[in-house]
Structure formats: structure tokens, C-alpha cells
MIRO-985068 format. One line per 5 residues: for each residue y, x negated, z of C-alpha. Coordinates in steps of 0.5 Angstrom, whole numbers. Example, Ala and Ser with C-alpha at 12.3 -4.5 7.8 and 13.67 -1.06 7.14 Angstrom:
BEGIN
-9 -25 16 ~ -2 -27 14
# end
This chain:
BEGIN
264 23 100 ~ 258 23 97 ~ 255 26 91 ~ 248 26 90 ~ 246 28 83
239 27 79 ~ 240 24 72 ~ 237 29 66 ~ 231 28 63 ~ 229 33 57
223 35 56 ~ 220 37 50 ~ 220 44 49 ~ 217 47 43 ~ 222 52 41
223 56 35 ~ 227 52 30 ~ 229 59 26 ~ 228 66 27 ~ 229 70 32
232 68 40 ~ 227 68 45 ~ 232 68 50 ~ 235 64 54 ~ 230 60 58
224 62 52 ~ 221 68 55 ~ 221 75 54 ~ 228 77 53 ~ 226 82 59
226 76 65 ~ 232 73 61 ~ 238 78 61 ~ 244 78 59 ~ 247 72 54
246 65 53 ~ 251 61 56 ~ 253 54 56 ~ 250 49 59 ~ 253 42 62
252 36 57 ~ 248 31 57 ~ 252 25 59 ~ 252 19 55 ~ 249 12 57
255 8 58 ~ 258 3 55 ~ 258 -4 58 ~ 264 -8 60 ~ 263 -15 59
265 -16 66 ~ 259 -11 69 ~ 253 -15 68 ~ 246 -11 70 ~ 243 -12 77
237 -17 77 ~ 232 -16 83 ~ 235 -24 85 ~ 241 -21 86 ~ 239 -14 89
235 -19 95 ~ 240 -23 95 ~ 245 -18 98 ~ 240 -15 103 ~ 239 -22 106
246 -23 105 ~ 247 -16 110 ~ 242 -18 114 ~ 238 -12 112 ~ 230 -12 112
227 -10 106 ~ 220 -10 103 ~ 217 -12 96 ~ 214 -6 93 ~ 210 -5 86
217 -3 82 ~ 221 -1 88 ~ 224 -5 95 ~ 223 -1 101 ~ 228 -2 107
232 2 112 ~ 236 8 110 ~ 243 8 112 ~ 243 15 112 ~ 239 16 117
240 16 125 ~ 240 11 129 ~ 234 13 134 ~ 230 15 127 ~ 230 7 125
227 5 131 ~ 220 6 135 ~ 221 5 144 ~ 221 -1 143 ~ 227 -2 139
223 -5 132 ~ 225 -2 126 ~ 219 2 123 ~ 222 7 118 ~ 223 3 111
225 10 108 ~ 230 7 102 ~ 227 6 96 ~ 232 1 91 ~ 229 1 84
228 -7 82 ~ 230 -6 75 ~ 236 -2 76 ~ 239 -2 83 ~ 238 6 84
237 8 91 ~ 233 14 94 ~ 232 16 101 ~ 226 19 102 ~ 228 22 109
235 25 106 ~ 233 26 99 ~ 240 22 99 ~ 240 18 92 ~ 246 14 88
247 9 84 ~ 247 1 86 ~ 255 0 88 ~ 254 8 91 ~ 249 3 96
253 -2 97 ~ 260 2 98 ~ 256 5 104 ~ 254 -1 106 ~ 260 -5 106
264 2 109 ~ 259 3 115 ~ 265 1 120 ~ 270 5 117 ~ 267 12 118
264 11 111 ~ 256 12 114 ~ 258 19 116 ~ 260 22 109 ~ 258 28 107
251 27 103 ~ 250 33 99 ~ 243 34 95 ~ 242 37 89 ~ 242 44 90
239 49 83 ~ 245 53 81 ~ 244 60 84 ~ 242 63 78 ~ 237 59 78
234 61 84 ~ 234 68 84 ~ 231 67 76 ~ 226 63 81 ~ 224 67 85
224 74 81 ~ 218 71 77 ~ 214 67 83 ~ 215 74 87 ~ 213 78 80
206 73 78 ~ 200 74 82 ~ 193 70 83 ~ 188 70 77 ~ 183 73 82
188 78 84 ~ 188 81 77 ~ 185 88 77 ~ 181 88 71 ~ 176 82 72
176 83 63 ~ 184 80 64 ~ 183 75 69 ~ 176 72 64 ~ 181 72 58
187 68 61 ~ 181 64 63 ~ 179 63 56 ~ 186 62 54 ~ 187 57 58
181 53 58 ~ 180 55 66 ~ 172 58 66 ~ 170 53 70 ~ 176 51 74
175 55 81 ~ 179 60 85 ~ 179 56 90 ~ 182 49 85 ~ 187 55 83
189 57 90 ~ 190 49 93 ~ 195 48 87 ~ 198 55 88 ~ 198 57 81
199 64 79 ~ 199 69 73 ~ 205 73 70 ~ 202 78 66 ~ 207 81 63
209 74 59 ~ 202 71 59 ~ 204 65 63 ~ 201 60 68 ~ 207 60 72
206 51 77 ~ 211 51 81 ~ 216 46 85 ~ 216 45 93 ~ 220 41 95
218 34 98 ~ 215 37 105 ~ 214 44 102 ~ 221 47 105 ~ 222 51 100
221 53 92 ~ 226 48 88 ~ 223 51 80 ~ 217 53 77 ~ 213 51 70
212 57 65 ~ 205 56 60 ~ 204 59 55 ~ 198 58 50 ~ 198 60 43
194 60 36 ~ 195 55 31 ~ 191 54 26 ~ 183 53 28 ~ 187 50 36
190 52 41 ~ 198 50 42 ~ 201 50 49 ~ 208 52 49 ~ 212 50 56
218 53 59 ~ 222 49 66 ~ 226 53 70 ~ 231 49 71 ~ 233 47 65
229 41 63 ~ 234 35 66 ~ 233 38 73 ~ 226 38 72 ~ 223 32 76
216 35 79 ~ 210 32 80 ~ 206 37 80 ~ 201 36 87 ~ 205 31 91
205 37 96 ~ 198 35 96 ~ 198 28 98 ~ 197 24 104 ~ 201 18 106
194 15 107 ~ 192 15 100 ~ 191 9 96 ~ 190 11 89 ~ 192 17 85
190 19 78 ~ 197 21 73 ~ 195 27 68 ~ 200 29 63 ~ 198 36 64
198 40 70 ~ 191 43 67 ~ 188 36 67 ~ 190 35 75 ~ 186 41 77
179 39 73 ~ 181 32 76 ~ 182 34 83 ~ 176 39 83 ~ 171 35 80
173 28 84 ~ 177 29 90 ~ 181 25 88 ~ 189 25 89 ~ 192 27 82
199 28 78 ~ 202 32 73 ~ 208 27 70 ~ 213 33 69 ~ 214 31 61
208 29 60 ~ 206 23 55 ~ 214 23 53 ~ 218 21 58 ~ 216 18 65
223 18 69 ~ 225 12 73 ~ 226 17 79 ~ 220 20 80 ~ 218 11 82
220 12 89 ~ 214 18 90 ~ 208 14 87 ~ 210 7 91 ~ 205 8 96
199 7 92 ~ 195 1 90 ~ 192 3 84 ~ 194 8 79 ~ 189 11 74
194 14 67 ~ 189 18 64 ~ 194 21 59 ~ 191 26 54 ~ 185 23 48
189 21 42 ~ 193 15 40 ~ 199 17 43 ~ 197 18 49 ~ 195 12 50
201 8 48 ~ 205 12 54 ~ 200 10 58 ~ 201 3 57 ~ 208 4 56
208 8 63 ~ 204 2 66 ~ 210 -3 65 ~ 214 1 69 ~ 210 2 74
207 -6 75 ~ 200 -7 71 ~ 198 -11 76 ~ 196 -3 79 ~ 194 0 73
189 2 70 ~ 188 5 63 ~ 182 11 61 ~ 182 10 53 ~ 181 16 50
175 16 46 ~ 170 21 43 ~ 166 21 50 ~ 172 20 53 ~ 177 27 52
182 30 56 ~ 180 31 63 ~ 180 39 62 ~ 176 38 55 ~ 171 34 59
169 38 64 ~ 169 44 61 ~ 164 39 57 ~ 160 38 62 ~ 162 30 63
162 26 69 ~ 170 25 71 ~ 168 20 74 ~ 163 16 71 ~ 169 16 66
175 13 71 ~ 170 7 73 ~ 171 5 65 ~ 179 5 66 ~ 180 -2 63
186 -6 68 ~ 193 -6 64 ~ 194 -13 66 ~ 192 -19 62 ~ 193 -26 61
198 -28 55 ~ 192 -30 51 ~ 186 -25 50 ~ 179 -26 45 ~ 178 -20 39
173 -17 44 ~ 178 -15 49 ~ 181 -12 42 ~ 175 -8 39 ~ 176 -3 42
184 -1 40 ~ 182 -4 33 ~ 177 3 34 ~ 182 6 36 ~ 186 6 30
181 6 25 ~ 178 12 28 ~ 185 16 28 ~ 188 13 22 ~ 194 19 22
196 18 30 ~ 197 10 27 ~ 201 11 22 ~ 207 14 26 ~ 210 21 28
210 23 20 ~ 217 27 18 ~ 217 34 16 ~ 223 34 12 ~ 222 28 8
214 30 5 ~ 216 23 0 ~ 217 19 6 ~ 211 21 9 ~ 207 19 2
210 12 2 ~ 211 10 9 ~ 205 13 12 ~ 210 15 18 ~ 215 12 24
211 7 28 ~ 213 4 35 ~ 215 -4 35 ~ 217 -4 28 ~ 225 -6 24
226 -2 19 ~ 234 -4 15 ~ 237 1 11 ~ 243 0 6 ~ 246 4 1
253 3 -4 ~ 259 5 1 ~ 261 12 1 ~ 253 15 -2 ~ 252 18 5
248 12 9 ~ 251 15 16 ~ 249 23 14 ~ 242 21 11 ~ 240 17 17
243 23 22 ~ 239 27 18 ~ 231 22 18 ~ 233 21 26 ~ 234 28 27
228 30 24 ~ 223 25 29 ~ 228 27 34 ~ 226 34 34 ~ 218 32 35
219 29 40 ~ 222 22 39 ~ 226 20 44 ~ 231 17 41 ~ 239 14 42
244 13 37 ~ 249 7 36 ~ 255 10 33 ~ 260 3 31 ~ 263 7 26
265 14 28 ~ 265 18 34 ~ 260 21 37 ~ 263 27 38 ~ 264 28 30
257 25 29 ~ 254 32 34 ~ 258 35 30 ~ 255 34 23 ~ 247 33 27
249 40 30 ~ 250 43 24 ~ 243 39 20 ~ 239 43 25 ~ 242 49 24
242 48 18 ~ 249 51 15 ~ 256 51 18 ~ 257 54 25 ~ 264 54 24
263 60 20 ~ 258 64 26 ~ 261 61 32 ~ 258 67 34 ~ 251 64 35
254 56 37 ~ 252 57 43 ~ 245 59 42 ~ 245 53 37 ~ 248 48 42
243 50 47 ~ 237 48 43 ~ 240 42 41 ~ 241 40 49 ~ 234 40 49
232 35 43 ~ 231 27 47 ~ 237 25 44 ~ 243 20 47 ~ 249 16 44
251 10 47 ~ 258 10 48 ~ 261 4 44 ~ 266 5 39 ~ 269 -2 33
265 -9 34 ~ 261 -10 41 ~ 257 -16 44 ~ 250 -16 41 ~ 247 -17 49
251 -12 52 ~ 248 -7 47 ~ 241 -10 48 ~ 243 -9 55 ~ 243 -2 54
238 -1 50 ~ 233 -4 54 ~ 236 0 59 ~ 235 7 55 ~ 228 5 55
227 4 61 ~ 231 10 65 ~ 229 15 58 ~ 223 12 55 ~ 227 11 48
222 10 43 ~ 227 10 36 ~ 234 7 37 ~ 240 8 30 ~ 244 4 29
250 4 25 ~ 252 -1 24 ~ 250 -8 24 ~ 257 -11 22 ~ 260 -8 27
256 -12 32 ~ 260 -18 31 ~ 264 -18 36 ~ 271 -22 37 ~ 268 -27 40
264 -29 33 ~ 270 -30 28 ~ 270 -37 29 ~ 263 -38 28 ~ 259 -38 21
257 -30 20 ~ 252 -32 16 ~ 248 -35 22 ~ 251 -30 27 ~ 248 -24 23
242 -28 23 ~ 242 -28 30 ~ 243 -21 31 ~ 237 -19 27 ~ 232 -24 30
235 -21 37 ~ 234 -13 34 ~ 227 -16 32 ~ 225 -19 38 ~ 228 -12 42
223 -8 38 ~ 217 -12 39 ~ 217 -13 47 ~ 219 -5 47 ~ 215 -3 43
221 1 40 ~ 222 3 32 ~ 230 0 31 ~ 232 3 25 ~ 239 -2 23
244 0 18 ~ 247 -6 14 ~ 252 -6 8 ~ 250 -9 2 ~ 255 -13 -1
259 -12 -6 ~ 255 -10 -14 ~ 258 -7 -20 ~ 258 1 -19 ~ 253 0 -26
249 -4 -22 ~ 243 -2 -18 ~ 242 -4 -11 ~ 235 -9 -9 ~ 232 -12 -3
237 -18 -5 ~ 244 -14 -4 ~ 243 -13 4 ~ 249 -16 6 ~ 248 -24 8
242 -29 8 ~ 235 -26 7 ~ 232 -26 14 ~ 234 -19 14 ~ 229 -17 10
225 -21 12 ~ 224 -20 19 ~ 224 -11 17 ~ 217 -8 17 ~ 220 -2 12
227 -3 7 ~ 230 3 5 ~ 235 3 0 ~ 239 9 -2 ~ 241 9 -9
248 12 -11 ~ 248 13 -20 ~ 253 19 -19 ~ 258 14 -23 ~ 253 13 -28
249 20 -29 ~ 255 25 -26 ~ 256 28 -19 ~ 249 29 -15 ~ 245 23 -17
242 19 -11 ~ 235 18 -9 ~ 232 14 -3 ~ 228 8 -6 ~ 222 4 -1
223 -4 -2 ~ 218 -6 3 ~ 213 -3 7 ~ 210 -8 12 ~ 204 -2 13
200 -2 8 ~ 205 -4 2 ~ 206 3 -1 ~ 213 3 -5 ~ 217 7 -10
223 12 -10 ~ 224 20 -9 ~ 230 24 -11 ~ 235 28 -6 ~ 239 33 -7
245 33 -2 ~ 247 40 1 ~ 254 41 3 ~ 253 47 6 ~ 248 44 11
251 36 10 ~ 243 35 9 ~ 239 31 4 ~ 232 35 5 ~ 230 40 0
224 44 0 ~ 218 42 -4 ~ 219 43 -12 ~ 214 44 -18 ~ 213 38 -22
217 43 -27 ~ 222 40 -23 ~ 221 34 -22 ~ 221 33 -31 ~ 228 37 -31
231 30 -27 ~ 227 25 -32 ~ 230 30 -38 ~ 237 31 -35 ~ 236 22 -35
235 23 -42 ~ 240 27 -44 ~ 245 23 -40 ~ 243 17 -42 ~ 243 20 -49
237 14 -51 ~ 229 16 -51 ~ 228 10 -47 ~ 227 9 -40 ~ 230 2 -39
237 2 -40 ~ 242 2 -35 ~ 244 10 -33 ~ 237 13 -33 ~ 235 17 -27
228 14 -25 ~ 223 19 -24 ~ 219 19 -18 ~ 213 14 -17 ~ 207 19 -16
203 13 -15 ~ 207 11 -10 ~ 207 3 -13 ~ 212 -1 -13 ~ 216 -4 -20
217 -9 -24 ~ 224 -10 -28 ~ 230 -14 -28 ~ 236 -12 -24 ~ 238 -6 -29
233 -4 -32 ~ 229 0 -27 ~ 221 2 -29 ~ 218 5 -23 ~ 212 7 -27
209 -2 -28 ~ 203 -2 -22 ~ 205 -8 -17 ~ 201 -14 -16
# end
């Protein structure tokens, strides 16, 4: 029997961290009665055998030559007969084969039927294949189907939401416009896209049609707020966000359109479509995540244009987005002062199209000149912020040294054994995950059950086995974070883990992948070698794996064997000093608790690749929570813990062994010798 299911992909919610639930689907607590419940896990990518390589597109056509099934070569994906469809459907009157209505992704061998909405993985399609003749063909297919909670939530709001132009005080109608950004945007745009409004909530309410428009399959809730001096979109998607696959406008397109234009809001798609006529997509996840199942729907276009959003971010999805889906087609707006967001420029009055003619193509020869580059190079320059990374919110000093998290990068992190390395590095990933890093955790040591144990309770922030009560509620934010967890356990092989981090890229769009740690990445099979020479290899292949991604790889490594008395430096990393030199970021987490009394850690940045800033910050570690970060002190407290030093070390000086170092204001690395820490000396 055939089971068709859909992967899940999380979309970034932005959901009250603390304080009051907003209910189970973030809406008002009169459209979601009754109590949370508990929700299906996310599944863990799979651990790879070494006997189970990954398809390759070689071996995909191979097969279907092999089968004697005709096929076509497509931009990401190959186009051939479904077996899941009649045989009178396949052939025209005269018997030649004209329906190619089986999509096969080239990367991962994942199959949908366009005709049955049948989908499966590369080994379901060959079963099916290989079984044709014993019955197999004629299983049961069955389709995804939304759980009938969800379909009575549905259609409850999409009964309950009207027209704007059907509101009956026209005072209402201008200001969800204002709200919204749609003064300009015409009855007409909005009727086309069948957008409603639901009064009571405030809401836009887009909804889901199935292909064909047989029926209503979901809908996305937009709520705006103010923040600041701006205004911030909060989404909600019914159902849950793993089920959400929508691109919003497809029910629009025709099979004889060539090009379409991708928008990360569906906001953009309706100034997009009503000031060029052009087709237009919303990406149901927006600049996070494009997932590899939505490929099938946008096969029949020759040319896509990304016109994501008007900040650096939006711009490395785009490129990122463009791998997927062939840059040989794409083409890129870049974001600019003149050239915002769709909706911000027609509400400016610009011309939409003059500023798709000046997409520039996403594909170009292996060597190009600066004056292809200028205008990145503008681009950061101008938004210094956004190039500096997604900054922490629970580690503000962190923020101070390394500027941010930045794609592409290797950072190397160590620590003496048992000063907490697993639980801070938990807490550091958390805290991006939470702002929409997608992220995957590679968990060597301890298994990912007590790993979401102790995440589970950072993000609480306190023990949920003392308020079992609200572990649910907790346990259904948590759900929606972009996290996932390779299944490994003990000493891997490093191209089975690269394989499936190449795979999480590409299925999950992961920007931030931990791991944890790197000795136990030499596998059985390097007991014979030199370990030197083998760890060496596995950082380049980590180096080269962040590079060519563009995924930030942070990369837990013991240091070797010092004194308790002795403080860590860049040289104590375990190994030769490739490691070191090959990371963009070295974080080192000192433990001085055996010197100056439980409690006494702080985290020191060695190197910064960036912009070369370094220095150390004290931590704090709650065991209640299990976290390191604490809220902001005053200066007064960061003098008790130079005076706390002084009284351990019982002598003035700030150079002997034992003495707790302050915080660098500065910012600026230090000079000293290995047991006398000075972090007030400028570096050179």
C-alpha cells in the first residue's frame, strides 16, 4: 500500500517567546478553543548506512533507460510517464505517449505525480516500477489528507472572513488598507487572489486551493503590528507549518506561461501582478526555506525572476534559492535604495517593471572582474548590520566581538572536559534558531532525545518537570523552531555526514549546522592511519562543506590534555593547528572553577576572521534553566568579579595564576604568556 505523505517544513512564526498563550494556532483564543494538544514530531534526517550511498542523476537515468521509460531532462527536475496513471491517459489516438506528468527531483530521486498528486521516495518509485506485474501498480494511493480538526478550523474562518470592499464602514476598509500597505492595491487585485478579511482578528486571510482548485486545503493568517517607528508582520498557517506547502497564485497560472516572478510575501505578488501582468509566486516560507517539493510546480517556466525582499538577507536566499532552481534560468533583482520590496515600490510610485529588466542573471563563468562585484561590495558597505550576521539575543558580548552569525563561515569552539561546551553551545544555537537560523545538530555524544531535553528547557527558561502542566504548550513552540537532528550516535564516516549535510541543505535549506564533536568523526576505519592527518582531512572537508554551501559550521573539538591550573589558548585545540587555521571564529570556553571556586567560567573569542575584534565576557550558568546567559549587569557588577579575583587571588596584581580576568571593554585581543592572562594590552 501506498502512503503518501509530505515532509515538513517549519515556517517562521513569530511567536511570544514568554507571557500569555495566544492559543493554539496564535489567534485569538475565541477561533482556537479548547486545549493545546500535542502535535506529531518533526522527523530526524536519517542516518546513512554505509551501504545506502544517495542517488546521483547518472544513476536515476540509467534506471529509466534501463526500465525502458521515456523521460525528459528538465531545469531541476525529469519529466516522464506516471505509473499511477491509466493507461488510456498516457497515450493520444494514436498511441504515442503524451502525458509526462512524473516529476523525479535530480538531487534526491523524490517523485510527484502531477495528475495523482502521488509522491514518494526514489525506492517507493522503483518498487512500483519493479512490481508493475504483480498487482503492485494497482495499490491504494492515498494523498495527504488535513486532519479534520483542521478542515473544520478552515473552513470556520474562511466562511467567517469577508471582502475588504465588503466591509460596511468604508472608515474600516481604508484602515486595514493603511495597515497592510494596500492603498494602492485594487478591489479587483484583491478579488483575483480571493483575499478576505477577518474582522475580528484583524487578519488578511490567503488561502490554499488545491492544484486545480478543487478544493480549500489551508489558509495564511496576516496580522500586522507596530514596533518601533515600523511595522511587523506576524504570520499564522492553518495547517500546522510542516504541512504548509502553498504557493500562493499557482491557481493563476497557465500552462502556457514561460516566466514567472518569486516574491517571499504574498503582498509583493499582488503589487507584482497588478502593476505587470506578469505570473507571480509567494514562497510559502518566505527568504527561509524553499522546500524541495514545491520544484515539480515551477518546472515549466524558462526564466524565474527572485525578487525576494530590499535587504541583504533576502538577497543571499535569493542566490541560494537560485541554486535549486538552475541559475542558467534565474535571474536576481538586487535590493537597493531605488529598488525596494514590490509593495514598497508601488506604493512609491516606481516602475515594477523598469526594475525587473535590471535583474541580473544568477549564472556566471568561474572567473568574474570587480565590476561584476561592485555592487555586492555596495551592498555590504551599505548595510553594514545585515553583513555582519543574525546577532544573539541572549549573548549581547558576543554580539560586541563578533559582530554576528555569518553564512559560509568555520567557527571551532573547545573547552576543558566537563566546563559545559554541549550545554553552552545548545544554548548559542538556540538562541539563532529562534530567529530563524535553520539549523541541524550533529549530536556524537549524547542522544538527541536528552539533547531536546535540555534545549527544551533553555527555551523555557526553567524546568518543565516541576510544570508538566504547560509542557505541552512549550513543546508546541519548540515544534515550530527550524531545527533538526541527524540521527548519528559514536564515530561516523565523515562523507556519510557530509552527505547528509549536503542533504539537509538542500531538502531544509539548513544555514547553521553543530557539531558535536569532531573526534568522534573518525570513524573505525581511521584506526590504522595517522590521526593527526585524518583530523586535518576532516576539517578541510568541514571548511570546504561551509564554503561551497554557504552554511556557518560551528565545530566542537576537545583541546588536549593542560594543567587544571593552566588556561586554554588557541594552541591547546586538539591536533595539528589547521584547525585554527582554517576557522573564521575560535571560541574557547575557560573553566577557572578549580582555581577561584565553583561558578567561575567565561567565554574568550581568539580569532575573529571578520573584522579581527577579540577579548572575553564572563558567564554565569543557571541550573535551574541549564543556561549560560544572563541579563545585562551594571558596571558595578562587572567590578565585583575583578574584586571577587582579587580577594581569591589574595595579591593586587592582575597577573598571577588564579585571577579571574575582566571583561575587554575594548574588545581588543591580549598580550601575555600562557599563565598570565592580561586582557587590558591592545593587540597589534
Amino acid at each position: 500500500m501506498w502512503v503518501l505523505l509530505r515532509s515538513g517544513y517549519p515556517l517562521r512564526i513569530l511567536l511570544p517567546l514568554r507571557g500569555a498563550w495566544m492559543g493554539r494556532r496564535g489567534l485569538p483564543r475565541s477561533f482556537a478553543p479548547g486545549p493545546p494538544r500535542r502535535r506529531y514530531r518533526k522527523e530526524a534526517l536519517p542516518a546513512l548506512e554505509a551501504p545506502v550511498l544517495p542517488v546521483t542523476t547518472t544513476e536515476i537515468r540509467q534506471y529509466l533507460r534501463a526500465r525502458g521509460i521515456p523521460f525528459q531532462d528538465g531545469h531541476s527536475c525529469l519529466r516522464a510517464p506516471s505509473p499511477f496513471v491509466g493507461a488510456s491517459k498516457l497515450k493520444d489516438q494514436t498511441g504515442a505517449a503524451t502525458s509526462f506528468s512524473l516529476f523525479i527531483d535530480k538531487t534526491t530521486g523524490r517523485f510527484l505525480c502531477m495528475t495523482t498528486l502521488a509522491e514518494g521516495s526514489w525506492e517507493d518509485f522503483q518498487a512500483s516500477v519493479e512490481g508493475q506485474g504483480d498487482g503492485a501498480r494497482e495499490g491504494v494511493l492515498l494523498s495527504e489528507a488535513p486532519e479534520a480538526e483542521d478542515s473544520e478550523e478552515v473552513r470556520r474562518i474562511w466562511d467567517r472572513a469577508i471582502p475588504l470592499w465588503e466591509l460596511p464602514e468604508p472608515e474600516e476598509a481604508q484602515l486595514a488598507r493603511m495597515m497592510f500597505g494596500l492603498t494602492k492595491v485594487t478591489d479587483d487585485t484583491l478579488k483575483r487572489f480571493s483575499v478576505r478579511y477577518l474582522r475580528p482578528a484583524c487578519r488578511l486571510v490567503f488561502p490554499w486551493f488545491s492544484p486545480g482548485g478543487l478544493g480549500l486545503r489551508g489558509l495564511k493568517l496576516l496580522g500586522a503590528e507596530t514596533q518601533g517607528g515600523g511595522v511587523q508582520y506576524v504570520e499564522t498557517t492553518i495547517p500546522r507549518p510542516g504541512a504548509y506547502h502553498n504557493l500562493f497564485g499557482l491557481p493563476l497560472i497557465s500552462r502556457r506561461d514561460v516566466e514567472v516572478v518569486l516574491t517571499s510575501r504574498e503582498l509583493d505578488s499582488l503589487a507584482l501582478s497588478q502593476s505587470t501582468g506578469l505570473p507571480t509566486l509567494a514562497l510559502p516560507r518566505g527568504t527561509a526555506c524553499l522546500p524541495p517539493a514545491l520544484l515539480p510546480y515551477l518546472e515549466q517556466f524558462r526564466r524565474v525572476v527572485l525578487w525576494l525582499g530590499n535587504d541583504l538577507r533576502s538577497w543571499e536566499a535569493a542566490k541560494l534559492f537560485a541554486r535549486k532552481l538552475n541559475p542558467k534560468r534565474c535571474s536576481l533583482v538586487r535590493p537597493g535604495d531605488q529598488q525596494p520590496s514590490p509593495l514598497e515600490a508601488l506604493n512609491q510610485g516606481l516602475n515594477l517593471s523598469r526594475i525587473l529588466r535590471t535583474a541580473l542573471p544568477a549564472w556566471h563563468k568561474s572567473i568574474v572582474s570587480f565590476r561584476q562585484l561592485r555592487e555586492e561590495v555596495l551592498g555590504e558597505l551599505s548595510n553594514v548590520e545585515q553583513a555582519a550576521g543574525v546577532r544573539w539575543s541572549r549573548f549581547p558580548d558576543l554580539n560586541r566581538l563578533l559582530k554576528g552569525h555569518r553564512k559560509g563561515e568555520l567557527t571551532v569552539f573547545t573547552g576543558p572536559t566537563g566546563s559545559g561546551k554541549t550545554t553552552f553551545i545548545s544554548e548559542y544555537a538556540l538562541d539563532l534558531c529562534t530567529q530563524g537560523v535553520n539549523t541541524l545538530w550533529g549530536s556524537f555524544e549524547i542522544s538527541n532525545v536528552r539533547l531536546a531535553r535540555v534545549m527544551l528547557t533553555q527555551f523555557a527558561v526553567g524546568r518543565l518537570e516541576e510544570q508538566l502542566d504547560k509542557y505541552d504548550e512549550w513543546a508546541d513552540r519548540f515544534e515550530d523552531l527550524p531545527l533538526y537532528f541527524m540521527t548519528f550516535h559514536g564515530q561516523q564516516s565523515i562523507r556519510t555526514v557530509i552527505d547528509t549535510m549536503q542533504h539537509a541543505v538542500y531538502v531544509y535549506d539548513i544555514c547553521h549546522v553543530v557539531i558535536d564533536n569532531l573526534q568522534f568523526m573518525m570513524g573505525h576505519e581511521q584506526l590504522s592511519t595517522d590521526r593527526i592527518a585524518a583530523q586535518d582531512y576532516i576539517v578541510g572537508a568541514f571548511r570546504k562543506f561551509a564554503t561551497d554551501s554557504s552554511c556557518h559550521v560551528t565545530l566542537v573539538i576537545h583541546p588536549r590534555k593542560e594543567d587544571d591550573d593552566k588556561e586554554l589558548q588557541t594552541a591547546s585545540i586538539f591536533g595539528s593547528a589547521k584547525a585554527s587555521q582554517e576557522a573564521d571564529n575560535v571560541l574557547i570556553l575557560q573553566d577557572r572553577k578549580l582555581v577561584t571556586g565553583p561558578g567561575k567560567r567565561y567565554l574568550q573569542v581568539s580569532k575573529n576572521r571578520f573584522d579581527g575584534d577579540v577579548g572575553v565576557f564572563p558567564l554565569e550558568f543557571n541550573k535551574s534553566s541549564l543556561t549560560f546567559s544572563i541579563p545585562p549587569k551594571s558596571k558595578a557588577r562587572l567590578k565585583k568579579i575583578k574584586d571577587d579575583n582579587g580577594l581569591v587571588a589574595k595579591k593586587p596584581s592582575s597577573g598571577k595564576k588564579g585571577a579571574m580576568p575582566q571583561i575587554s571593554d575594548t574588545c581588543s585581543n591580549q598580550a601575555r604568556n600562557p599563565n598570565q592572562p592580561d586582557f587590558s594590552k591592545p593587540s597589534r
